[in-house]
VEXTOR-758773 format. One record per residue (C-alpha): residue number from 1; x, z, y. Coordinates in steps of 0.2 Angstrom, whole numbers, padded with zeros to 4 digits. Layout:
N
pos=NUM	east=X	up=Z	north=Y
...
This chain:
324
pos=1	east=1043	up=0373	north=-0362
pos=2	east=1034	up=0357	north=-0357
pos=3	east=1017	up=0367	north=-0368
pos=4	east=1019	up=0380	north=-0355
pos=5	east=1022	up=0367	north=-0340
pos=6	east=1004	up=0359	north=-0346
pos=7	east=0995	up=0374	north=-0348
pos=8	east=0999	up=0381	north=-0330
pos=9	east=0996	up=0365	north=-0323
pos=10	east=0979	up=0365	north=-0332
pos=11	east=0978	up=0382	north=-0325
pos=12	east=0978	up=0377	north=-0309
pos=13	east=0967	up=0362	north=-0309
pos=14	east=0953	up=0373	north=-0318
pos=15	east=0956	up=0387	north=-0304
pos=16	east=0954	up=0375	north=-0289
pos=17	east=0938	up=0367	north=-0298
pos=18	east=0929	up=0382	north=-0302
pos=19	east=0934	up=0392	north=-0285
pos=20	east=0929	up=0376	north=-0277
pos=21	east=0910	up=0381	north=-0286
pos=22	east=0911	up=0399	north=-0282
pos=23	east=0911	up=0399	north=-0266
pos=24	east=0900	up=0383	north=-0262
pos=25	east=0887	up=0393	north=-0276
pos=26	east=0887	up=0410	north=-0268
pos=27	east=0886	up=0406	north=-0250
pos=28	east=0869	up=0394	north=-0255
pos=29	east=0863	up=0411	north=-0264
pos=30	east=0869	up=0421	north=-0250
pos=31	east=0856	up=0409	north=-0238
pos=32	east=0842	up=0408	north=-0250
pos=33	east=0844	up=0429	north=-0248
pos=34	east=0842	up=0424	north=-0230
pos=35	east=0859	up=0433	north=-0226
pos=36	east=0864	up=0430	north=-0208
pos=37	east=0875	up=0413	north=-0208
pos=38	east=0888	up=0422	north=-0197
pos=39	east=0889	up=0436	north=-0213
pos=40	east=0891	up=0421	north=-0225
pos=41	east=0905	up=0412	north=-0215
pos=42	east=0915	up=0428	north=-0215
pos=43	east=0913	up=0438	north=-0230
pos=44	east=0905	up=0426	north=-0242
pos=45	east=0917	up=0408	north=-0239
pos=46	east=0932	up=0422	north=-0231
pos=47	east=0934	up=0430	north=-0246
pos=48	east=0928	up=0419	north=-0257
pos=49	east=0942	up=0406	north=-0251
pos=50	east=0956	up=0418	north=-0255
pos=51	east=0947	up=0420	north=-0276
pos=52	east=0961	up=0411	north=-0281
pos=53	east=0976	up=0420	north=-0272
pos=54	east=0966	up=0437	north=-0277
pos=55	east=0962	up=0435	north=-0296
pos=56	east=0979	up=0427	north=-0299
pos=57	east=0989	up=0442	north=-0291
pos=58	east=0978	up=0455	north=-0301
pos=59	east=0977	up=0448	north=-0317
pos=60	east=0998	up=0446	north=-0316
pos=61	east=0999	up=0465	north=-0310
pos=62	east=0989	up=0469	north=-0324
pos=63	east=0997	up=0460	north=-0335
pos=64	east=1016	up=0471	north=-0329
pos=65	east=1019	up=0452	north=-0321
pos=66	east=1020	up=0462	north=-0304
pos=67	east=1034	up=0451	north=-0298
pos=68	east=1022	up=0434	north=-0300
pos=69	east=1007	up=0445	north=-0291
pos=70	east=1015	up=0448	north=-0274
pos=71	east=1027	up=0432	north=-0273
pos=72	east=1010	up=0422	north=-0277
pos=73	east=1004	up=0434	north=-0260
pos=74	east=1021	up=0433	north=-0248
pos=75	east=1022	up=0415	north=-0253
pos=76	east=1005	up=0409	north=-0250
pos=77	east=1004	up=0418	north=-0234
pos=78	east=1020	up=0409	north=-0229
pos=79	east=1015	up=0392	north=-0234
pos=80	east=0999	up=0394	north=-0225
pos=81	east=1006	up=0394	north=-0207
pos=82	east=1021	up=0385	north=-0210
pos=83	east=1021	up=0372	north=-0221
pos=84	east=1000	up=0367	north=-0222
pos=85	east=0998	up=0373	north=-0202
pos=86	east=1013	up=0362	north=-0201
pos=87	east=1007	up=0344	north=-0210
pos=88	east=0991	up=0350	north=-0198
pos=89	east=1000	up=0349	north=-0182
pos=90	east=1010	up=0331	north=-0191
pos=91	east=0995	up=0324	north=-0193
pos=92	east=0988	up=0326	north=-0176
pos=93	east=0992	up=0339	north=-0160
pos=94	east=0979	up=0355	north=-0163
pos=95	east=0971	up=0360	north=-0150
pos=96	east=0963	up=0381	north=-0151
pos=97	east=0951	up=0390	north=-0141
pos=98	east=0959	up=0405	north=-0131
pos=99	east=0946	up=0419	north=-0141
pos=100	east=0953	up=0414	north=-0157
pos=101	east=0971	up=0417	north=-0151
pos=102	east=0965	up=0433	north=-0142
pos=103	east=0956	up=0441	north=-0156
pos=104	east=0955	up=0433	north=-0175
pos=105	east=0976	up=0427	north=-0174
pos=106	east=0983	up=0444	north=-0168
pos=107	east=0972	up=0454	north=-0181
pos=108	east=0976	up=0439	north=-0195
pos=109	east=0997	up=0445	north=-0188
pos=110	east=0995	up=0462	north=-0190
pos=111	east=0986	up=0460	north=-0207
pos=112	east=1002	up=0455	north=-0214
pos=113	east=1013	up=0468	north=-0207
pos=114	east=1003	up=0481	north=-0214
pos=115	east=1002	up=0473	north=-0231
pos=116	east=1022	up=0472	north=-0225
pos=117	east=1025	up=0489	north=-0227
pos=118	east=1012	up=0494	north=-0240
pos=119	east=1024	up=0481	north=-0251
pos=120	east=1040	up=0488	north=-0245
pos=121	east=1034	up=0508	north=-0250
pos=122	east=1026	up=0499	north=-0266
pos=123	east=1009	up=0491	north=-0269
pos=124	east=1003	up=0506	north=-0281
pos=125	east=0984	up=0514	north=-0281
pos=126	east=0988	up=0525	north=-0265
pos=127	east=0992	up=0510	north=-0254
pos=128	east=0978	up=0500	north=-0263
pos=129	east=0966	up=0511	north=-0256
pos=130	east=0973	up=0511	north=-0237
pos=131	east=0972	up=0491	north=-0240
pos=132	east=0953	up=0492	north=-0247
pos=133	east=0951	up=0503	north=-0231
pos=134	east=0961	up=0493	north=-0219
pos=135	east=0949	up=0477	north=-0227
pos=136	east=0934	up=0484	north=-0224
pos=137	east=0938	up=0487	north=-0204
pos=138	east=0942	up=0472	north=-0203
pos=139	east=0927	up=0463	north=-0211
pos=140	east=0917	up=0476	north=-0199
pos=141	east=0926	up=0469	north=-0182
pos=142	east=0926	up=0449	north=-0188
pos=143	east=0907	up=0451	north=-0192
pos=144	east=0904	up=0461	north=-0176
pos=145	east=0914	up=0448	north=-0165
pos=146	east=0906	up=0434	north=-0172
pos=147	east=0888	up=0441	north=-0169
pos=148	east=0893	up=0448	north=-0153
pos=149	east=0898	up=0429	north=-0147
pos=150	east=0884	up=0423	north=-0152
pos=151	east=0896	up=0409	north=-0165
pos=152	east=0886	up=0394	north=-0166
pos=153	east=0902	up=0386	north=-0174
pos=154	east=0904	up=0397	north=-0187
pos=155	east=0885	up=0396	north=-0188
pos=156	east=0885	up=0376	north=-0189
pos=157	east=0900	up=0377	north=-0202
pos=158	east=0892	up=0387	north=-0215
pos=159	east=0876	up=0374	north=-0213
pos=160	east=0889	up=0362	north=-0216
pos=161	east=0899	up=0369	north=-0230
pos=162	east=0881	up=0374	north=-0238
pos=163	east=0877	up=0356	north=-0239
pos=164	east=0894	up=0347	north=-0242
pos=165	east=0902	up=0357	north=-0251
pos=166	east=0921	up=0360	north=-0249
pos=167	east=0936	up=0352	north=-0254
pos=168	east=0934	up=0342	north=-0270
pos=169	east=0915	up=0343	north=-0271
pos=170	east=0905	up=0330	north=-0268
pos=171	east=0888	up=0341	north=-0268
pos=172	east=0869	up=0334	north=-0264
pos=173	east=0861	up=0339	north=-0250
pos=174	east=0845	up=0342	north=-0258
pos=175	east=0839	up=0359	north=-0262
pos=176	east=0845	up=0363	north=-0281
pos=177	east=0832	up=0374	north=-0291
pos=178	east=0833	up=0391	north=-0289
pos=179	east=0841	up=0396	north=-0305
pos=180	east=0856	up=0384	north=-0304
pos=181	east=0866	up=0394	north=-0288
pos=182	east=0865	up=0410	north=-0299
pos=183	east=0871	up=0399	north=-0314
pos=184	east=0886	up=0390	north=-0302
pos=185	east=0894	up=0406	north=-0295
pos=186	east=0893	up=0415	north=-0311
pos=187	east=0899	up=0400	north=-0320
pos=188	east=0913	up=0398	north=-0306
pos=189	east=0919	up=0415	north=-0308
pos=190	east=0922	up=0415	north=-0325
pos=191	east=0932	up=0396	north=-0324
pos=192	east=0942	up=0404	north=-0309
pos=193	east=0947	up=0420	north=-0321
pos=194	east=0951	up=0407	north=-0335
pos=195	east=0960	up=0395	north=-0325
pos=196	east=0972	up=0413	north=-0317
pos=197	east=0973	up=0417	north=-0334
pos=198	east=0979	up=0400	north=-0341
pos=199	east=0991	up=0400	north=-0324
pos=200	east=1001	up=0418	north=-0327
pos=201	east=1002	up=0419	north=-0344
pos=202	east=1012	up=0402	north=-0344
pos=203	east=1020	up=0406	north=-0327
pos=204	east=1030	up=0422	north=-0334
pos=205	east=1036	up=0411	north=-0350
pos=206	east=1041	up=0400	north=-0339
pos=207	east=1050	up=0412	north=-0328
pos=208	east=1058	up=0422	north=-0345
pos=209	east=1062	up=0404	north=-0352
pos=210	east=1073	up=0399	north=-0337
pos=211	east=1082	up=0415	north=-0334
pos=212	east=1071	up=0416	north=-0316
pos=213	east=1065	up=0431	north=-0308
pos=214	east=1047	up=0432	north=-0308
pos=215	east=1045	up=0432	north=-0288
pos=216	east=1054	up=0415	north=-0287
pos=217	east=1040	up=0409	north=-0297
pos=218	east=1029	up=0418	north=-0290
pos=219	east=1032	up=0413	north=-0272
pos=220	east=1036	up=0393	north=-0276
pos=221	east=1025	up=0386	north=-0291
pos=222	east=1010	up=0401	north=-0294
pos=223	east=1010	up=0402	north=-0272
pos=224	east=1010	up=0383	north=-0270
pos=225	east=0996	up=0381	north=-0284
pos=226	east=0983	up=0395	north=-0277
pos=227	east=0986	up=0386	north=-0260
pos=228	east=0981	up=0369	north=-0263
pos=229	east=0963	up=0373	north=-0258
pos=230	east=0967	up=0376	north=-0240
pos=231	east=0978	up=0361	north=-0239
pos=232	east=0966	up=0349	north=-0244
pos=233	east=0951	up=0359	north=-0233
pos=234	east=0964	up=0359	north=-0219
pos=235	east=0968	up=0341	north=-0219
pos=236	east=0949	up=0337	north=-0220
pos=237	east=0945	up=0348	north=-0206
pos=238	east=0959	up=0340	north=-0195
pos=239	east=0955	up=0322	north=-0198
pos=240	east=0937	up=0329	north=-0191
pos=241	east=0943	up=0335	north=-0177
pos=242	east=0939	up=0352	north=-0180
pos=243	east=0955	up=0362	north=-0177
pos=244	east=0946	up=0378	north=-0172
pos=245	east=0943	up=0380	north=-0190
pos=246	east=0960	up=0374	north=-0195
pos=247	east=0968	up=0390	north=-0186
pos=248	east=0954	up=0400	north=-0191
pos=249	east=0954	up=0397	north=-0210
pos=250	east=0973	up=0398	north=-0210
pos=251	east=0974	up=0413	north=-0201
pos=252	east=0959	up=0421	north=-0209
pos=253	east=0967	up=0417	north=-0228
pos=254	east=0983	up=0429	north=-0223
pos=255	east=0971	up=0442	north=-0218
pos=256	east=0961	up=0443	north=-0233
pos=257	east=0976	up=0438	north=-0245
pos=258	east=0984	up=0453	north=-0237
pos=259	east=0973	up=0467	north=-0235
pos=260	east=0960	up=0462	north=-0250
pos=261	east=0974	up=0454	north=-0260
pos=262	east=0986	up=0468	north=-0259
pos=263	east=0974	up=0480	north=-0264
pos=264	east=0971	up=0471	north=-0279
pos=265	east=0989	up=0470	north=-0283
pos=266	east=0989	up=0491	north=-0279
pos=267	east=0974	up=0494	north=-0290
pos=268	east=0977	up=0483	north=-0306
pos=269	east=1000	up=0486	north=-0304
pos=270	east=0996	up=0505	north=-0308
pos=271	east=1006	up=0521	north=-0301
pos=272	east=1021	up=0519	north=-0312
pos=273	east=1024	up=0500	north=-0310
pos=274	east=1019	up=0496	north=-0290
pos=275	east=1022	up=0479	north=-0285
pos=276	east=1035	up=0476	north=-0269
pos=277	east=1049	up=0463	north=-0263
pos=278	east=1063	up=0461	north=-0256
pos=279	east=1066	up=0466	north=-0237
pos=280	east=1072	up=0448	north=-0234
pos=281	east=1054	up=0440	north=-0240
pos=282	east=1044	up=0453	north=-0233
pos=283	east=1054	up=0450	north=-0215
pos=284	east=1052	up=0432	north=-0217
pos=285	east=1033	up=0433	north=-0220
pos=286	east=1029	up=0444	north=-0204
pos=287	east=1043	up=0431	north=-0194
pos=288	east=1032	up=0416	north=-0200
pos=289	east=1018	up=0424	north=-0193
pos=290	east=1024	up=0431	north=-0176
pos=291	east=1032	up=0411	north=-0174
pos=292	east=1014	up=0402	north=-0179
pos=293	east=1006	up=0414	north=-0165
pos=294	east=1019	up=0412	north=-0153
pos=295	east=1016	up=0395	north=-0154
pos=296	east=1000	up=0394	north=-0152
pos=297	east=0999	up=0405	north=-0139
pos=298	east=1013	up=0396	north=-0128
pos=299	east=1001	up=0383	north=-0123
pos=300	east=0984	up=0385	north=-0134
pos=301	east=0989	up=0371	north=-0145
pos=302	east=1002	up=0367	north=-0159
pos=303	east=1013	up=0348	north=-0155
pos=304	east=1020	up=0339	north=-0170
pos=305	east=1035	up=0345	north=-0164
pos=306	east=1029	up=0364	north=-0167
pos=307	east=1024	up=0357	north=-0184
pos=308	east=1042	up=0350	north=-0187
pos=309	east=1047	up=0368	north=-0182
pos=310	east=1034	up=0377	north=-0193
pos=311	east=1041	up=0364	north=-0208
pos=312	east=1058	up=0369	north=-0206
pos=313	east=1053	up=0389	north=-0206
pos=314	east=1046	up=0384	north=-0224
pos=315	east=1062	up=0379	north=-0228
pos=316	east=1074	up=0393	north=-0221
pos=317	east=1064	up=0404	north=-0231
pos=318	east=1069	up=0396	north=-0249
pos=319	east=1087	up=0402	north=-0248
pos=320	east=1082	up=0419	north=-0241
pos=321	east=1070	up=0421	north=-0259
pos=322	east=1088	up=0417	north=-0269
pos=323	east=1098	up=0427	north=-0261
pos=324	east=1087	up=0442	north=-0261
């Protein structure tokens, strides 16, 4: 058991690392192929932010671990807006621009209740594809509203991220020669696969070890692993001020975890072993959602105590995961 403990644990450092080098590798190459900055923010550091939550999920459906695939899902999109949205609002009072609430939040919301329902029918190839479908759209409309406005926040984060890094990098400003992006993301990619790899294997001996179901570990340790990145980018982004982005990437990590992330799941789970949960989780993910946005919306900005309130949502959900 503690061989199984160390390896998941080595699992997940390995995946925030190498997803860390990913993303920061592929956006550089995505700029050196002068792709619009506004392309890159969204599809390129979007997606790419969400590798971990992805590969993790597919590799367990593939694996039959379907259980661990969509907890890790449900659990990570809960944890986003309640528990790391709530330290964020602890920390300091966020304040959020009125076109954010307006347009990325409400489609971040109904995201998840389409991954909701997909989950409930059973996340199988059929649903994978009207996910894949439902994924693309979106992409279409955040990439279409982000040129349309003209984002020169979105614009002046990439040029940031591009020469900072994210998270645990500490990366040089100066330009890298032009073999070592190619050489980073590829590199990346395989470290996040191994470190996924490392992480669900030893995850479901865990979970047969203790007698647990797999969602339980799925949606507590696998969930809370995969969404250490955007707790440690999220408290960096609100000591800078920067609470735009805070919403943003939160909201923006349920979309894609949902809509990209469940069609993994679909695609890799099969036709005769689809993923789903219980009615009780899936309930309490779309809850979590509607109360983060409600929030927000009453007054364009989250108060510690709407982060006391978002912390105690967390924790109302943990007996509802039992039970079910």
């Amino acid at each position: 058991m503690i061989t199984q403990i160390l390896l998941a644990v080595a699992g997940l450092v390995l995946l925030t690392f190498a997803a860390d080098h990913l993303v920061l590798g592929a956006s550089r190459l995505a700029a050196r192929l002068r792709i619009s900055p506004v392309v890159v923010g969204v599809v390129v550091i979007g997606l790419g932010t969400s590798a971990p939550e992805f590969l993790v999920s597919a590799l367990a459906a593939a694996r039959g671990d379907t259980g661990i695939a969509v907890g890790n899902i449900v659990g990570s999109n809960i944890l986003n807006l309640t528990l790391i949205l709530g330290v964020a609002a602890l920390i300091a009072p966020l304040a959020v621009d009125s076109a954010v609430i307006r347009r990325e939040v409400p489609l971040a919301v109904g995201s998840v209740a389409v991954f909701a329902v997909a989950a409930l029918a059973g996340l199988s190839p059929l649903t994978a594809l009207l996910l894949s479908a439902a994924a693309a759209a979106a992409l279409f409309v955040l990439v279409r509203w982000a040129r349309g406005g003209g984002n020169q926040e979105l614009i002046a984060e990439v040029a940031g991220f591009e020469a900072e890094g994210e998270a645990v990098i500490v990366a040089p400003v100066k330009r890298s020669a032009a073999w070592f992006e190619p050489l980073r993301t590829v590199l990346g990619l395989a470290g996040v696969l191994a470190g996924a790899q490392l992480l669900v294997a030893n995850a479901s001996v865990i979970a047969a070890q203790l007698g647990v179901p797999q969602l339980v570990i799925g949606f507590t340790l696998v969930a809370l692993g995969t969404s250490l990145p955007e707790l440690v980018t999220t408290i960096q982004a609100q000591r800078r001020g920067e609470t735009d982005l805070v919403v943003g990437n939160l909201f923006g990590s349920n979309l894609f975890n949902s809509l990209a992330g469940g069609a993994f799941i679909g695609f890799a789970a099969g036709a005769d072993r689809p993923g789903t949960a219980t009615v009780a989780l899936l309930s309490a993910m779309v809850f979590t959602a509607l109360l983060a946005w409600a929030l927000l919306r009453r007054g364009l900005r989250l108060t510690r105590a709407d982060g006391a309130v978002l912390l105690g949502a967390y924790a109302l959900t943990l007996p509802l995961l039992l039970a079910g």
